[in-house]
DSSP file (Angstrom, degrees, kcal/mol; ACC not computed):
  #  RESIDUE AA STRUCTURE BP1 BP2  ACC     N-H-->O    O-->H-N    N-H-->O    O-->H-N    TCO  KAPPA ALPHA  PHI   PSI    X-CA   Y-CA   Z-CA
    1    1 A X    >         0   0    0      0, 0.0     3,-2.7     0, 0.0     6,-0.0   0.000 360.0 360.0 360.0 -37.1  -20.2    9.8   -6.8
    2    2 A X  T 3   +     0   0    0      1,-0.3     4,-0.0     2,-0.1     0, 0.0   0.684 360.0  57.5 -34.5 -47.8  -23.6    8.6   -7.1
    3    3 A X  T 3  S-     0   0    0      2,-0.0    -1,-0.3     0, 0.0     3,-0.1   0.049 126.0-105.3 -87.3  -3.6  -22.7    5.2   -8.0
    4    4 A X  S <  S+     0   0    0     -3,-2.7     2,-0.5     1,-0.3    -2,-0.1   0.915  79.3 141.9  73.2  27.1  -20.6    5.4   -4.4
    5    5 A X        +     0   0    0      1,-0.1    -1,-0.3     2,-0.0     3,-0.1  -0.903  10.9 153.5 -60.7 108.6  -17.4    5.8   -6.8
    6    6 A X  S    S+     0   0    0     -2,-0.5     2,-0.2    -3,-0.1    16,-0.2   0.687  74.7  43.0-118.1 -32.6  -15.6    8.7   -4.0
    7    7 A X  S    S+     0   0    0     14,-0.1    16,-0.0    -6,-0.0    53,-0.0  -0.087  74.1 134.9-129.0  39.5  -11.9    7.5   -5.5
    8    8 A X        +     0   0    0     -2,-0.2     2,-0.3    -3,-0.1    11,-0.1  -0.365  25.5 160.4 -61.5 170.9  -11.9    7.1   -9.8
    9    9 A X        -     0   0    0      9,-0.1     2,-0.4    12,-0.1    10,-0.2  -0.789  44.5 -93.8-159.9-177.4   -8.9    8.7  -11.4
   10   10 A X        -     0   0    0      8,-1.9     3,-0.3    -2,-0.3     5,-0.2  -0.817  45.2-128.5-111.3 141.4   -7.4    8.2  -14.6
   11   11 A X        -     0   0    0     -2,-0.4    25,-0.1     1,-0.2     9,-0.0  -0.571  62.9 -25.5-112.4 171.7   -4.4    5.6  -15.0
   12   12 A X  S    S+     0   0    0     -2,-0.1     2,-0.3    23,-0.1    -1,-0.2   0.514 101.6 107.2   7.4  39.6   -1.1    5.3  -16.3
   13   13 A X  S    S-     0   0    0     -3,-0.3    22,-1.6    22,-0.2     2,-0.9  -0.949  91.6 -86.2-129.1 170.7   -1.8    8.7  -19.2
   14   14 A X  S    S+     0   0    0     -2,-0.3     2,-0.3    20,-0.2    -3,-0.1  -0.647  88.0 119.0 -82.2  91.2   -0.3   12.4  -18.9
   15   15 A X        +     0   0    0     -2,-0.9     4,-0.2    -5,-0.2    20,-0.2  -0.903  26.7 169.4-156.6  92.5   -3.6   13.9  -16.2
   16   16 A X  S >> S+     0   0    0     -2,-0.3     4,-1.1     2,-0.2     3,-0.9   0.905  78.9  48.9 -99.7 -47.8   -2.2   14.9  -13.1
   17   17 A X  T 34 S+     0   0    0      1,-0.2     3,-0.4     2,-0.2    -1,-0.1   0.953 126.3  31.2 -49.4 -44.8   -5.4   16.7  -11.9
   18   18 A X  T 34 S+     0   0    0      1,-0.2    -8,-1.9    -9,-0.1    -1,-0.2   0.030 115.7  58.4-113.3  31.2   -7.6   13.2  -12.9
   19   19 A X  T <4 S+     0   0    0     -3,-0.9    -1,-0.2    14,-0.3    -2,-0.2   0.403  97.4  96.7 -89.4 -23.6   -4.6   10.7  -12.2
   20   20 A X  S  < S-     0   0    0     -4,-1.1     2,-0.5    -3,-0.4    12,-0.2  -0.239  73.7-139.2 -81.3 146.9   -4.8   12.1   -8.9
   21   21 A X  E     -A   31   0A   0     10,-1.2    10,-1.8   -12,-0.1     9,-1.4  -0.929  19.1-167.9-106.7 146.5   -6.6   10.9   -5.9
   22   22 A X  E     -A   29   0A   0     -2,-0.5     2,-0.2     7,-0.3     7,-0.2  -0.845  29.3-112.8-144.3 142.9   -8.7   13.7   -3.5
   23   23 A X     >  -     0   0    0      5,-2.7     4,-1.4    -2,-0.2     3,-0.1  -0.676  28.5-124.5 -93.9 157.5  -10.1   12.8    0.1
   24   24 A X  T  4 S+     0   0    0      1,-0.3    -1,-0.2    -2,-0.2    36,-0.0   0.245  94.0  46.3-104.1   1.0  -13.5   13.0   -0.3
   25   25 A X  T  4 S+     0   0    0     33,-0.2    -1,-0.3     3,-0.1    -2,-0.0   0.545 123.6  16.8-123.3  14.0  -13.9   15.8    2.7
   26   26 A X  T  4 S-     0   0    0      2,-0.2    -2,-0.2    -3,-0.1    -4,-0.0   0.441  95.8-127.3-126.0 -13.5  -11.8   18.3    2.7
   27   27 A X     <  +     0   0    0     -4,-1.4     2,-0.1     1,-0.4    -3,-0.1   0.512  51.3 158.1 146.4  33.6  -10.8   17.7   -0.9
   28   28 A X        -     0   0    0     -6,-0.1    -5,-2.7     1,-0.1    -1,-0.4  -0.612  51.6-101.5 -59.0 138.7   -6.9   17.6   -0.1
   29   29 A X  E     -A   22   0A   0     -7,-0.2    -7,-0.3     1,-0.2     3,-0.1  -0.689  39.1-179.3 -42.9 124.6   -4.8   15.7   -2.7
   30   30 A X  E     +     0   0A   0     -9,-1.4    12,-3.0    -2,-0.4    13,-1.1   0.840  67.5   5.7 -77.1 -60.1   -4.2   12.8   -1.2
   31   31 A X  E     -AB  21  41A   0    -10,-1.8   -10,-1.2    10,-0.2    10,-0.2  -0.944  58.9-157.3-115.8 106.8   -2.1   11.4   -4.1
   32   32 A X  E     +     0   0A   0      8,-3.1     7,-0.8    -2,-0.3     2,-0.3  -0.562  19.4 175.2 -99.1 172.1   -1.0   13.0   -6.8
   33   33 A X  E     + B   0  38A   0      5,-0.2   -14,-0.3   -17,-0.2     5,-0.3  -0.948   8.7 177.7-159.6 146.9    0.0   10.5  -10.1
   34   34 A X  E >  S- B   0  37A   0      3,-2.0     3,-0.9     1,-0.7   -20,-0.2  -0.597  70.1 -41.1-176.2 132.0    1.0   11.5  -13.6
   35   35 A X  T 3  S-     0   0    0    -22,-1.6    -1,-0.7   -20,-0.2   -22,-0.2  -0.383 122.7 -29.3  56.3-162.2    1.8    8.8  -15.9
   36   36 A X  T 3  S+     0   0    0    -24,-0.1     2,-0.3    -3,-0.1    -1,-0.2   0.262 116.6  99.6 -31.6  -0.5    3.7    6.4  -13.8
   37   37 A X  E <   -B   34   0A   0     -3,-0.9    -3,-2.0     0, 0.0     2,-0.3  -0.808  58.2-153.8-102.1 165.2    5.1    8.8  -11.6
   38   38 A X  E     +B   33   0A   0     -5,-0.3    -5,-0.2    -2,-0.3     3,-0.1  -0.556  18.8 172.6-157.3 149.5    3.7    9.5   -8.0
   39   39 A X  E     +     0   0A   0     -7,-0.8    -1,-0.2     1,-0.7     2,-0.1   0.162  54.3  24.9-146.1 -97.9    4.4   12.9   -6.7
   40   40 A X  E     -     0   0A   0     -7,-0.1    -8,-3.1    -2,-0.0    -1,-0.7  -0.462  59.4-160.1 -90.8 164.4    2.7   14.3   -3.2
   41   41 A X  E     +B   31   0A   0    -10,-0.2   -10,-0.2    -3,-0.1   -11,-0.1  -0.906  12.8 177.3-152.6 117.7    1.7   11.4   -0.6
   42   42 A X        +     0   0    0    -12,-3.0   -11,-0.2    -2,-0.3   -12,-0.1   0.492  42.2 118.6-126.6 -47.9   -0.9   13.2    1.8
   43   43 A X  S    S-     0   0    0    -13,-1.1    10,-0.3     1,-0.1     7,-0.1   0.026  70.2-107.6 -21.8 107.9   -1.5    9.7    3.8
   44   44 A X        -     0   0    0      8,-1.4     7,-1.1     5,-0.1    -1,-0.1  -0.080  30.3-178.0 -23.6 121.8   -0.9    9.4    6.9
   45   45 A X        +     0   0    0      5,-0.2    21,-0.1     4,-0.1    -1,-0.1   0.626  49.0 113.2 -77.7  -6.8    2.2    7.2    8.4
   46   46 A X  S >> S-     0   0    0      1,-0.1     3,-2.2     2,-0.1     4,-0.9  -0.477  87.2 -91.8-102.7 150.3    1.7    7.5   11.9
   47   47 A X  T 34 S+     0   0    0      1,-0.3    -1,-0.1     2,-0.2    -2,-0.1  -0.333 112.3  15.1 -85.7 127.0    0.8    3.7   13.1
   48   48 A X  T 34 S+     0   0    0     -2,-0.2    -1,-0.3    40,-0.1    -2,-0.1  -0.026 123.2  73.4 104.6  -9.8   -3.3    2.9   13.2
   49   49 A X  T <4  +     0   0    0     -3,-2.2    -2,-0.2     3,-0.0    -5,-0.1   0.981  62.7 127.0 -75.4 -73.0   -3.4    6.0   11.1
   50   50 A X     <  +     0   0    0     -4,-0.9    -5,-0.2     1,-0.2    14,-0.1   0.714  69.0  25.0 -34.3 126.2   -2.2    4.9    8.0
   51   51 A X  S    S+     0   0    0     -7,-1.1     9,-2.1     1,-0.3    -1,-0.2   0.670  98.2 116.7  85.9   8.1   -4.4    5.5    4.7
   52   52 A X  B    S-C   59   0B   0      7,-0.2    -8,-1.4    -8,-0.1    -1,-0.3  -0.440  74.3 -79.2 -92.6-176.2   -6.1    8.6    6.4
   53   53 A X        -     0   0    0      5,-0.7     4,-0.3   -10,-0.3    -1,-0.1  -0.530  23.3-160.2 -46.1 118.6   -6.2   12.5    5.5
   54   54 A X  S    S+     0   0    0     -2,-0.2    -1,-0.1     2,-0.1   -11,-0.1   0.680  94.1  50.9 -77.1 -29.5   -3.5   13.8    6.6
   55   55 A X  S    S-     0   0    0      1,-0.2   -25,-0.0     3,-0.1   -12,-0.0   0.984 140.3  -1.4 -38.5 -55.2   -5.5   17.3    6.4
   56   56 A X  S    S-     0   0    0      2,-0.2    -1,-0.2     0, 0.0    -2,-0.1  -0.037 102.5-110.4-143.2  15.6   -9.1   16.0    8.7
   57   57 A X        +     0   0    0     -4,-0.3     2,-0.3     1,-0.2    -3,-0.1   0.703  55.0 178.0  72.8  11.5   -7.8   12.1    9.2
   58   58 A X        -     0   0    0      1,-0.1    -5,-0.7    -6,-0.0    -1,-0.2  -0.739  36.6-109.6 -77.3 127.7  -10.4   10.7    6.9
   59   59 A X  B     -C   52   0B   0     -2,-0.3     2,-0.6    -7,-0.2    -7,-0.2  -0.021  30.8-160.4 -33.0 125.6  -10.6    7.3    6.2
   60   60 A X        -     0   0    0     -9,-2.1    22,-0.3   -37,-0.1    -1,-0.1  -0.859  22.5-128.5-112.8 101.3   -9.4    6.5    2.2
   61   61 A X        +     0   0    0     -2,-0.6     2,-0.2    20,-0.1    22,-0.1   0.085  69.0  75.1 -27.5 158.6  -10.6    3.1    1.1
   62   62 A X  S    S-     0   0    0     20,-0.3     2,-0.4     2,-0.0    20,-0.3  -0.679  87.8 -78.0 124.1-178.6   -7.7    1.1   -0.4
   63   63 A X        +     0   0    0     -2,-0.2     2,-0.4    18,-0.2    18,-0.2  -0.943  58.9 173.0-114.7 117.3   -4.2   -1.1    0.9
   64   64 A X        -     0   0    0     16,-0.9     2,-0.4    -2,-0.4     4,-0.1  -0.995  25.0-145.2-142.9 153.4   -1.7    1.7    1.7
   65   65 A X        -     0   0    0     -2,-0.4   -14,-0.1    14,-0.2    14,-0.1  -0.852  41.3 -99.8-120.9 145.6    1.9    1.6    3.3
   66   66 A X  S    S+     0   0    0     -2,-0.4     2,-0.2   -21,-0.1   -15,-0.1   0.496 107.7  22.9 -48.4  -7.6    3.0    4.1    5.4
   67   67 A X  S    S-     0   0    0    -22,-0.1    -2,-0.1   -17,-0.0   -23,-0.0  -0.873 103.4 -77.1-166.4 124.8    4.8    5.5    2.6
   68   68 A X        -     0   0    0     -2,-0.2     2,-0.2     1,-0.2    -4,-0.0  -0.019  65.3-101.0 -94.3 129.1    4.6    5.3   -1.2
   69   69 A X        -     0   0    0      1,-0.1    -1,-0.2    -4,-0.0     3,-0.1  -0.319  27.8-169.3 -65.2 147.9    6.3    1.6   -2.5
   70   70 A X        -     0   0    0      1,-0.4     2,-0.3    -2,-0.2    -1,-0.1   0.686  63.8 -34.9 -99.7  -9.3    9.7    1.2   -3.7
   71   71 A X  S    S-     0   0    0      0, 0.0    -1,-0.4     0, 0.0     0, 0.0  -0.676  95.8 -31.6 170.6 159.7    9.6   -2.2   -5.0
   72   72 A X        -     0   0    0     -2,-0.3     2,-0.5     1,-0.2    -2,-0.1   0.558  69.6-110.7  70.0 123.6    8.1   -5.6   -4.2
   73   73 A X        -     0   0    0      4,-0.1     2,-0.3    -3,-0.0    -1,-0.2  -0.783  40.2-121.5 -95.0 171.2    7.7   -6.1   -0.3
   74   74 A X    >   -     0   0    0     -2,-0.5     3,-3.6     1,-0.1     2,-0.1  -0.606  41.2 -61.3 -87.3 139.1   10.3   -8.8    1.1
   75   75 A X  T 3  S+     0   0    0     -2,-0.3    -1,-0.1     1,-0.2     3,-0.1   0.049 125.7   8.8  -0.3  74.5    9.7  -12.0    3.0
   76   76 A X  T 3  S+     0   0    0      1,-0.6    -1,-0.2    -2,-0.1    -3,-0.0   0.154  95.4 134.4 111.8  -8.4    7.9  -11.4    6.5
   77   77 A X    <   -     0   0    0     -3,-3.6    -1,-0.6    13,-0.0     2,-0.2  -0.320  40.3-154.8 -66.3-179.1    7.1   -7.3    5.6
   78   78 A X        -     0   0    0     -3,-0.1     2,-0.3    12,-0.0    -4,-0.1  -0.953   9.8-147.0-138.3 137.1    3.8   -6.3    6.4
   79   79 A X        -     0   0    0     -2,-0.2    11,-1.3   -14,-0.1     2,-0.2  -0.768   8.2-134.8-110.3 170.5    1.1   -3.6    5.2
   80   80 A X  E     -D   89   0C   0     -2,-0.3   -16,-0.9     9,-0.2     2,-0.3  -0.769  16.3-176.1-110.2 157.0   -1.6   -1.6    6.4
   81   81 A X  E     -D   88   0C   0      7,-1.1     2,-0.8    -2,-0.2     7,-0.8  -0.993  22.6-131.2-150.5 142.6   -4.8   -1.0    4.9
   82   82 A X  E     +D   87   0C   0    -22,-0.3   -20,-0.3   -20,-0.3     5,-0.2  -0.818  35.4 170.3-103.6 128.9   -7.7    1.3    6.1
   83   83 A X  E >   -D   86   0C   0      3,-1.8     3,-1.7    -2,-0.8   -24,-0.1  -0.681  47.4 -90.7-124.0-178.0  -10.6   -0.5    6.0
   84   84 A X  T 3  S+     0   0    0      1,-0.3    -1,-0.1    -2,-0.2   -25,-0.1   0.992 129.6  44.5 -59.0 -53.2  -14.7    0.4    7.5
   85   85 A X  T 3  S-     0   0    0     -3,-0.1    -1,-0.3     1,-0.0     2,-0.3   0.552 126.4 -82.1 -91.2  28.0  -13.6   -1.1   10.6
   86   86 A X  E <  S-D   83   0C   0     -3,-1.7    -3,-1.8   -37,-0.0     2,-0.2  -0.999  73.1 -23.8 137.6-143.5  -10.0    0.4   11.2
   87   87 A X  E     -D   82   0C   0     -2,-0.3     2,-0.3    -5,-0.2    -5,-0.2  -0.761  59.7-159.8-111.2 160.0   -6.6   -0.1   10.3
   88   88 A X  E     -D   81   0C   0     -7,-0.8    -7,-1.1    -2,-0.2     2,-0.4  -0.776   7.2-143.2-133.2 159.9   -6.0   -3.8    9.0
   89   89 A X  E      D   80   0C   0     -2,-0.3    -9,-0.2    -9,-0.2    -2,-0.0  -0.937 360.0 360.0-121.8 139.3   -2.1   -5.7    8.9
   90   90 A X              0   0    0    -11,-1.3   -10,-0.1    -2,-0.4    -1,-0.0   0.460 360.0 360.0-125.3 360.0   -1.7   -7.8    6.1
């Protein structure tokens, strides 16, 4: 946190408390991970929201879809990403 890290975890080993990602003010899971697998999805869907809290609606750096992917997006989708100045379409 010091270093302005708010969102390390630990990748693709069996650590579901530090595979997980936690909003960095109310300390909700955000994401939960272990191994490859994905488990709770705390993001927001709802449209200029996307990639918040769903707890207190704090921003979480990153590229997020309303919804966990399921494969490779197709020709003309689109995603959202919460950035400093809002929600972004990519």
């Amino acid at each position: 946190m010091d270093a302005g890290v708010r969102f390390a975890y630990t990748g693709n080993v069996h650590d579901k408390a530090g595979g997980s990602t936690f909003c960095h003010q109310c300390c909700e899971n955000l994401i939960s991970r272990d191994r490859y697998k994905l488990g709770e999805w705390n993001l927001s869907s709802r449209e200029n929201y996307i990639g918040t809290c769903n707890n207190c609606g704090t921003s979480c750096a990153g590229f997020f879809e309303a919804a966990p992917a399921t494969g490779a997006l197709n020709e003309g989708e689109s995603f959202y990403a919460s950035t400093r100045s809002g929600i972004a379409q990519y």
